[in-house]
ZAMARGU-4260 file (C-alpha; in steps of 0.2 Angstrom, whole numbers, plus 5000, padded with zeros to 4 digits):
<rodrens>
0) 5818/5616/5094 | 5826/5598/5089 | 5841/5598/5081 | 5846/5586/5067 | 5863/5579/5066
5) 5867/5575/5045 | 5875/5556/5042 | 5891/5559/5041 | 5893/5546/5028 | 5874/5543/5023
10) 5872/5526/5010 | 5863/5530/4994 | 5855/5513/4995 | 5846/5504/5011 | 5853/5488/5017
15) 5839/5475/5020 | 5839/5479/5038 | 5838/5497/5038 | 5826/5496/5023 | 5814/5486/5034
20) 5815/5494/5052 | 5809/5510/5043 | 5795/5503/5035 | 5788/5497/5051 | 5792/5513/5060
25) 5774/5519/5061 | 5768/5503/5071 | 5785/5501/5081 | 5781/5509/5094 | 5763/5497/5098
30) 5770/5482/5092 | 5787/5479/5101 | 5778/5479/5118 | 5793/5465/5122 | 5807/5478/5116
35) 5801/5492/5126 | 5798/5481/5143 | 5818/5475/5139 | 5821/5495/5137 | 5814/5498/5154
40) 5825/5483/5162 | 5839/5492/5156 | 5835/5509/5161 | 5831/5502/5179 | 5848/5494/5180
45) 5858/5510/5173 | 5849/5520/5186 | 5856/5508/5200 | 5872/5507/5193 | 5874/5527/5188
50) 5867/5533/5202 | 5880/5544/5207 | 5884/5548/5191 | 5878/5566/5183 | 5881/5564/5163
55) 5884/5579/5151 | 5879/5570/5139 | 5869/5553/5133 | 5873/5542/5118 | 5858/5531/5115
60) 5862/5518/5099 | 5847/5512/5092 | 5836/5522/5098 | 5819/5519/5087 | 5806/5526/5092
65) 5813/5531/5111 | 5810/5518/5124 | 5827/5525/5131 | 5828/5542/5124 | 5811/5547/5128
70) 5815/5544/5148 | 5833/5550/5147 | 5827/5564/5143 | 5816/5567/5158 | 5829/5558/5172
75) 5842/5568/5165 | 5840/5586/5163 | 5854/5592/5163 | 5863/5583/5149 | 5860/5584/5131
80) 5854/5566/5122 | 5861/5560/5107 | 5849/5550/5098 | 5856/5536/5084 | 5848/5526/5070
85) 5850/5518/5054 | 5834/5519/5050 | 5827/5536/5046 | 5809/5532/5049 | 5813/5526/5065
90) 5823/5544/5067 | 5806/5554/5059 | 5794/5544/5073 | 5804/5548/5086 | 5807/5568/5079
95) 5786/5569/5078 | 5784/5563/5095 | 5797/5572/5103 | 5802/5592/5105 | 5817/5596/5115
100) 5831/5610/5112 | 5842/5593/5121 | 5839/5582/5109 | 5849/5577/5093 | 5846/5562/5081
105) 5861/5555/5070 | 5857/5543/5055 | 5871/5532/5057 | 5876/5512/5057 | 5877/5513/5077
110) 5895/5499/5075 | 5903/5513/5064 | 5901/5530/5074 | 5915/5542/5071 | 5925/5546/5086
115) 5921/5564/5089 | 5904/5557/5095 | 5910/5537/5102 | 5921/5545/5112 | 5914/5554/5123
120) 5924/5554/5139 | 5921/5556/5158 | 5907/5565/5156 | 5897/5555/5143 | 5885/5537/5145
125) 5883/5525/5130 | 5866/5515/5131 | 5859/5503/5118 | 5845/5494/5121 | 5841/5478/5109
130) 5853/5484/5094 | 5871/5477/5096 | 5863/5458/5091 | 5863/5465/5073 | 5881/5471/5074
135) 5895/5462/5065 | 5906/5461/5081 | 5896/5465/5095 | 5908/5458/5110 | 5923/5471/5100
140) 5910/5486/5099 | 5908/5485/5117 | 5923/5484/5122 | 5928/5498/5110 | 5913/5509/5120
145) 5918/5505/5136 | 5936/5512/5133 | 5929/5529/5128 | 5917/5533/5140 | 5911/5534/5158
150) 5898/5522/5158 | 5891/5509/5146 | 5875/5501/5146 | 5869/5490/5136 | 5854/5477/5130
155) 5858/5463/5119 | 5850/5446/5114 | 5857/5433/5115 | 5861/5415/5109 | 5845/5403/5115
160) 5832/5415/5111 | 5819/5407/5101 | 5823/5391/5104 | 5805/5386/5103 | 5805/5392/5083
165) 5823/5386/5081 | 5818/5367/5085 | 5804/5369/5077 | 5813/5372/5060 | 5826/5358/5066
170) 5811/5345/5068 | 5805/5349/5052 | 5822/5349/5042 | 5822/5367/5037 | 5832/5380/5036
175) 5831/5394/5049 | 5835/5411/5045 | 5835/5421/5062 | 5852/5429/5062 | 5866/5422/5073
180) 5866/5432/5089 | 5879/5434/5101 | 5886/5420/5113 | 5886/5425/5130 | 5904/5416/5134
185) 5912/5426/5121 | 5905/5443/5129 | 5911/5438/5144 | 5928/5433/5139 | 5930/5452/5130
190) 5924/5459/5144 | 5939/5449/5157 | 5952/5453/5143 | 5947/5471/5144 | 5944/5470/5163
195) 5962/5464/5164 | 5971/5478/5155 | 5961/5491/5164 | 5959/5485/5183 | 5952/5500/5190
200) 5934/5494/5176 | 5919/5491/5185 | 5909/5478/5177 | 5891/5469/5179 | 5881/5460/5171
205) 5865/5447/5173 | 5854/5439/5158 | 5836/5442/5157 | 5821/5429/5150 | 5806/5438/5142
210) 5793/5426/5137 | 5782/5431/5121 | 5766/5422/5122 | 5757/5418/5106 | 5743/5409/5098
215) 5753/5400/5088 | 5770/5401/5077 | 5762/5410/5063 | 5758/5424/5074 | 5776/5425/5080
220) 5783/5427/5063 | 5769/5442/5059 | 5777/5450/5075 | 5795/5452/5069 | 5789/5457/5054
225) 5777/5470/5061 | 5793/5479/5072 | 5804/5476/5056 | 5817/5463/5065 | 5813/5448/5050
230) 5827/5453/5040 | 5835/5435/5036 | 5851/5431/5039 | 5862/5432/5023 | 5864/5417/5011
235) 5846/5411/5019 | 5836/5400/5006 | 5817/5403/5012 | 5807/5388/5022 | 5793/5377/5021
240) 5784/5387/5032 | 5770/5375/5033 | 5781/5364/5038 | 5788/5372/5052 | 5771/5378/5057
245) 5765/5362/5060 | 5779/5358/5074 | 5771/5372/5085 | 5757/5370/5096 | 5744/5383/5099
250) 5748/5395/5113 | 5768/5393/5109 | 5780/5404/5119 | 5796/5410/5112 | 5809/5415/5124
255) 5820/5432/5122 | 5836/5430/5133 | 5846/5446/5135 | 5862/5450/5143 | 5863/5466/5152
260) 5881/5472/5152 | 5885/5487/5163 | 5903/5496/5163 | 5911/5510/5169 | 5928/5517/5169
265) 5937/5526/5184
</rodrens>
């Protein structure tokens, strides 16, 4: 039997970003076919890095449909898996596909999680795969993680991705309206200052490049909108597309580039 964790502080209206990642929930799980091959990169290194590690209990933030969860679950017997979404149609795909008296999903802004559940201590894992590049403060958040439990893991894209698309907005003189994601440096930097106040914090990382071939740059736009990632940053004042479609060749290639951080405490 699954059970169901209530928001704790559930919003009466959908921000734009939870409002669209639920609306494409039904087609997630064949579309983001780059998603779930960074989802398997980051279970890969988690098992390397964990191996020694038996957790009583798994956090995965951002779960969608269960790239991690769905595998956590079977590597990981023992534990019980905390599931995390702010979309609930995400939460309802994942609750159709899967049935395990292990499992529990919680609706909630994965940057905001109330303590009783962050903090999980020596026996609990945080993972997030593709999530925290949506968060306000992502280099604080995962710091704040990583002082709270036993191992983090964590996929994030970073600044440089899409550059393609970015240049070709640039070259066109419009505005592009991709969010701001994450520097790499200032990661890095919040993971030294933390290293430093806790020397005994073990701490790896490596960036990965995932290339996403497409036919051209209007098939690329129809992708993030098909796994509900074309929420515009705010304040955007829409583009010429045309315009920007013009700049881009057929067969163009955007470029994902991810930081995998792993941490874990004594």
């Amino acid at each position: 039997m699954l059970t169901t964790v209530d928001d704790l502080a559930r919003p009466q209206k959908l921000n734009p970003i939870e409002a669209r990642f639920s609306a494409a929930a039904q087609q997630y799980g064949q579309a983001a076919h780059v998603q779930k091959q960074i989802a398997d990169a980051l279970l890969d290194a988690f098992k390397d890095f964990a191996a020694d590690f038996s957790p009583r209990k798994l956090l995965d933030v951002g779960c969608g449909t269960g790239f991690v969860t769905e595998p956590l679950l079977k590597q990981h017997p023992n534990a019980r898996v905390m599931a995390v979404d702010l979309a609930q149609g995400m939460l309802d795909q994942l609750q159709a596909r899967l049935s395990n008296p292990r499992l529990e999903l919680l609706r909630h802004d994965g940057q905001d999680l109330p303590a009783s559940i962050i903090q999980g201590g020596a026996d609990q894992a945080v993972l997030s795969s593709m999530c925290m590049q949506w968060f306000d403060k992502p280099a604080d958040t995962l710091c704040h993680w990583a002082q709270f439990n036993r191992i983090v893991a964590v996929a994030v894209l970073l600044d440089g991705s899409f550059s393609a698309w970015r240049a070709a907005h640039a070259a066109s003189c419009q505005p592009c309206g991709l969010h701001p994601l994450p520097s790499e440096n200032a990661l890095h930097l919040a993971l030294r200052t933390l290293k430093a106040r806790r020397p005994g914090l073990r701490v790896q990382s490596h960036t990965l490049e995932v290339l996403d071939h497409h036919p051209d740059g209007l098939s690329f736009a129809r992708s993030l909108r098909a796994i509900g990632a074309h929420t515009p940053k705010p304040g955007h004042q829409p583009a010429n597309l045309r315009k920007v479609l013009q700049q881009l060749r057929a067969d163009c290639t955007l470029n994902y580039r991810v930081g995998i951080y792993l941490i874990e405490n004594p």
